[in-house]
C-alpha positions in Angstrom: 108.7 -185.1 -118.8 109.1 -183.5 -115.2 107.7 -179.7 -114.9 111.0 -178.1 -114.6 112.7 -179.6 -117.9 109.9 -178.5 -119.5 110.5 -175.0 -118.4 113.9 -175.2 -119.5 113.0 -177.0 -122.7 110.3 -174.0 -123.7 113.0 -171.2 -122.3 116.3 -172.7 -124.3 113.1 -172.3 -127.3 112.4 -169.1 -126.8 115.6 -166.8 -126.0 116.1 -167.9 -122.5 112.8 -166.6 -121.2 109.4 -167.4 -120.1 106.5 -165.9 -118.4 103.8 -167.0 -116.1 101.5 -166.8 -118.9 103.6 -168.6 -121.3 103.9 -171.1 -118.0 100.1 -171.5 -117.4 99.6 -172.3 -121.3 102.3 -174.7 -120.8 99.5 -176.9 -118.5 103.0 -176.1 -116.0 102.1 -174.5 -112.1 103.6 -171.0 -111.6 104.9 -172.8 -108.3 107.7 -174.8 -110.5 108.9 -171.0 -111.6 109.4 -169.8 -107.9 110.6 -173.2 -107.0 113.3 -173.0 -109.9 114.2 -169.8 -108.9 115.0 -170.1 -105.1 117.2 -172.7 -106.4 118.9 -170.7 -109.0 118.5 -172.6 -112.0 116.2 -169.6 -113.4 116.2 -165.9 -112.3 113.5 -163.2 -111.7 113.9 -160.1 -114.1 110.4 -158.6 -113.4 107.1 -159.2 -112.1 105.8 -162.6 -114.0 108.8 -162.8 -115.9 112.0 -165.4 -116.0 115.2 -165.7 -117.5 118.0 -168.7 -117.9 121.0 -167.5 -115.5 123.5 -168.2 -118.9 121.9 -165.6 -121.3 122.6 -161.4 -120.8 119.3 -159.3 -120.0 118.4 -157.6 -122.4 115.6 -154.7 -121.1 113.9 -153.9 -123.6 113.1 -157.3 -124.8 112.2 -158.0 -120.8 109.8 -154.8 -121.6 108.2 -156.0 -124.3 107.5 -159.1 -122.5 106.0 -157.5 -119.6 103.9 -154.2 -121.5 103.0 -156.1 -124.6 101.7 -153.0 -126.4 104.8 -150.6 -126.9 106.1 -150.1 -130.1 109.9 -148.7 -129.4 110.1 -144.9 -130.9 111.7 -141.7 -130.8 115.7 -142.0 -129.7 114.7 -146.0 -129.0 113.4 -146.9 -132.5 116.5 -145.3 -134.1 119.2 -147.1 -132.2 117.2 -150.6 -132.2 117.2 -149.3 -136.3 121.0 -149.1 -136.1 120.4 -145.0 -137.5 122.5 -143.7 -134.6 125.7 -144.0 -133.4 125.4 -143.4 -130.1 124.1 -145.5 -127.2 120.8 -145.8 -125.8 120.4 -143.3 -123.0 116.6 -142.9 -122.2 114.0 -145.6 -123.3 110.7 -143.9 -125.6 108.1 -146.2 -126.6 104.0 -145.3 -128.1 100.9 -147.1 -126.9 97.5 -147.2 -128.3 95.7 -143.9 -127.0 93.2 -145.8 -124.9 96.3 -147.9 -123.2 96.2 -147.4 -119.4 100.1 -146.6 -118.1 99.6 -146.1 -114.8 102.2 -149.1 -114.3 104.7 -148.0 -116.7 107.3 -146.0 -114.5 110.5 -147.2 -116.0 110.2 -145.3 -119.5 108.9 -142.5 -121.2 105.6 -143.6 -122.9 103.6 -141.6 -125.1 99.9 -142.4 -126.2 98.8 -142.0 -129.4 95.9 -142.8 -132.4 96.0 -146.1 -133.4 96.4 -145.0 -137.0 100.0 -143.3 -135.6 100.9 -146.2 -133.8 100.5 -148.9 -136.1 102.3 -147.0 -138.9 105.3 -148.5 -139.9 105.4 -150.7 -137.2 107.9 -153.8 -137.4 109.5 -156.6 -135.6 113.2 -155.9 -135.0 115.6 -157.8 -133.6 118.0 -156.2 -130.4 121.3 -156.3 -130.3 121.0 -159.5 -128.2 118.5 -161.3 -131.0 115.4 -161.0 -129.5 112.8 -158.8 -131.6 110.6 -156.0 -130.1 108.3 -154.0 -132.1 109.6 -150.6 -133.1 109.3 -148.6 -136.5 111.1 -149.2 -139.9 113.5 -146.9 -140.7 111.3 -144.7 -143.1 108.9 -144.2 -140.1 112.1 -143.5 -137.9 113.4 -140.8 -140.6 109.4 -139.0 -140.5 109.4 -139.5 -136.7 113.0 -137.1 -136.8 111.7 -134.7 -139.0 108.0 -134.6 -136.5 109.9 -134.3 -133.8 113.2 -132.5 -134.7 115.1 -133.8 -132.2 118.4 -134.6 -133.8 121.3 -132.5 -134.5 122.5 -132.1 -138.4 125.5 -134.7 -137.5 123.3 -137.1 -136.2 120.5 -136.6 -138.8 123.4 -137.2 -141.7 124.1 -140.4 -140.2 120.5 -141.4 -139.5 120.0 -140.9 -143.4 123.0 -142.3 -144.5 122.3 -145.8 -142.6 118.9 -145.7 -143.9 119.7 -145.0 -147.8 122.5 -147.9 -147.1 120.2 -150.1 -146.0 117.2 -149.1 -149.2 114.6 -146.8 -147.8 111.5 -147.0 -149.6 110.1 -144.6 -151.0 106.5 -145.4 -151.2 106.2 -145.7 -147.7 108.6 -143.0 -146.9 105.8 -141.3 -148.8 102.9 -142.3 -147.1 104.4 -142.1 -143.9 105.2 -138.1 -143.9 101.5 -137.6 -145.3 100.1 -139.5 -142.3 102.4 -138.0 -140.1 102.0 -134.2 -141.7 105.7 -133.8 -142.6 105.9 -133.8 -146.4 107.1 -130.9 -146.6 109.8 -131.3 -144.4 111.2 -134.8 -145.7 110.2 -133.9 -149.5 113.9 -133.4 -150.4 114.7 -137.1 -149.3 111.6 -137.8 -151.8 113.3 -135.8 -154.7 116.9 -136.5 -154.5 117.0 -139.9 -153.7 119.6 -141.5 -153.8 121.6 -138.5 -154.7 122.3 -137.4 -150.9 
């Protein structure tokens, strides 16, 4: 098999992308990427990274791809979560506290402990299929409550979508004693399924 079928091959595999890394595992010359792109048949969506021309971008898969350690939060985390119903405006993600984001210009990123970042954290898929780590919704609803950043419209329907999709408990639980807001999020604890 030729070089360039086998790019196409491992992209049509893997959401219509690839990456020079991905490439160089592949035993496949980074050359054949530029070479398929000056003849259209892939396109350039960031440094290192390549989509099919036939698929639609999707950023903050493309993100993922190119700052492997973000974990989607804040407004990002509840929308990828499907606890908002409004669009995404403004893209938040967390990195381990000794992460360097120098490079990182295109979003907001906030460091943290590695106990905060890996709480909760999940594979979920965008609304174009591909799946980004974020937070589950029961770290989503501890992360409002932290960070009180929703309006009480917004916060009813954030809870609604969660309860309609099961929260759990337990982990709703330990999440707001991690995160030091039991007390705020205690009545979701007490009333359950009642709200």
């Amino acid at each position: 098999m030729d070089y360039e079928n086998m790019i196409i091959r491992y992209m049509e595999n893997h959401q219509g992308y690839i990456t020079n890394k991905e490439a160089i595992q592949l035993g496949v010359p980074t050359v054949y990427l530029t070479r398929m792109m000056n003849k259209n048949k892939i396109n350039k969506v960031e440094r290192g990274i390549y989509m099919l021309p036939t698929i639609f971008e999707d950023n903050l898969y493309i993100y993922y791809l190119r700052y492997n350690k973000i974990v989607y939060s804040g407004q990002t985390a509840l929308v990828i979560n499907e606890m908002s119903n409004t669009s995404l405006r403004k893209i938040e993600a967390n990195v381990p506290h000794n992460y360097n984001t120098h490079r990182i210009n295109d979003f907001k990123v906030n460091r943290v402990s590695n106990v905060i970042y890996n709480l909760g954290k999940e594979m979920i898929e965008t609304e174009f299929g591909n799946k980004v780590p974020t937070y589950n919704k029961e770290r989503v609803l501890c992360d409002i409550y932290s960070e009180d950043y929703l309006d009480t419209e917004a916060l009813n329907y954030a809870i609604k979508i969660a309860k309609m999709k099961k929260i759990d408990y337990e982990h709703l639980y330990e999440y707001s004693i991690a995160l030091n807001v039991y007390e705020k999020i205690k009545f979701l604890l007490e009333i359950r399924d009642e709200y």
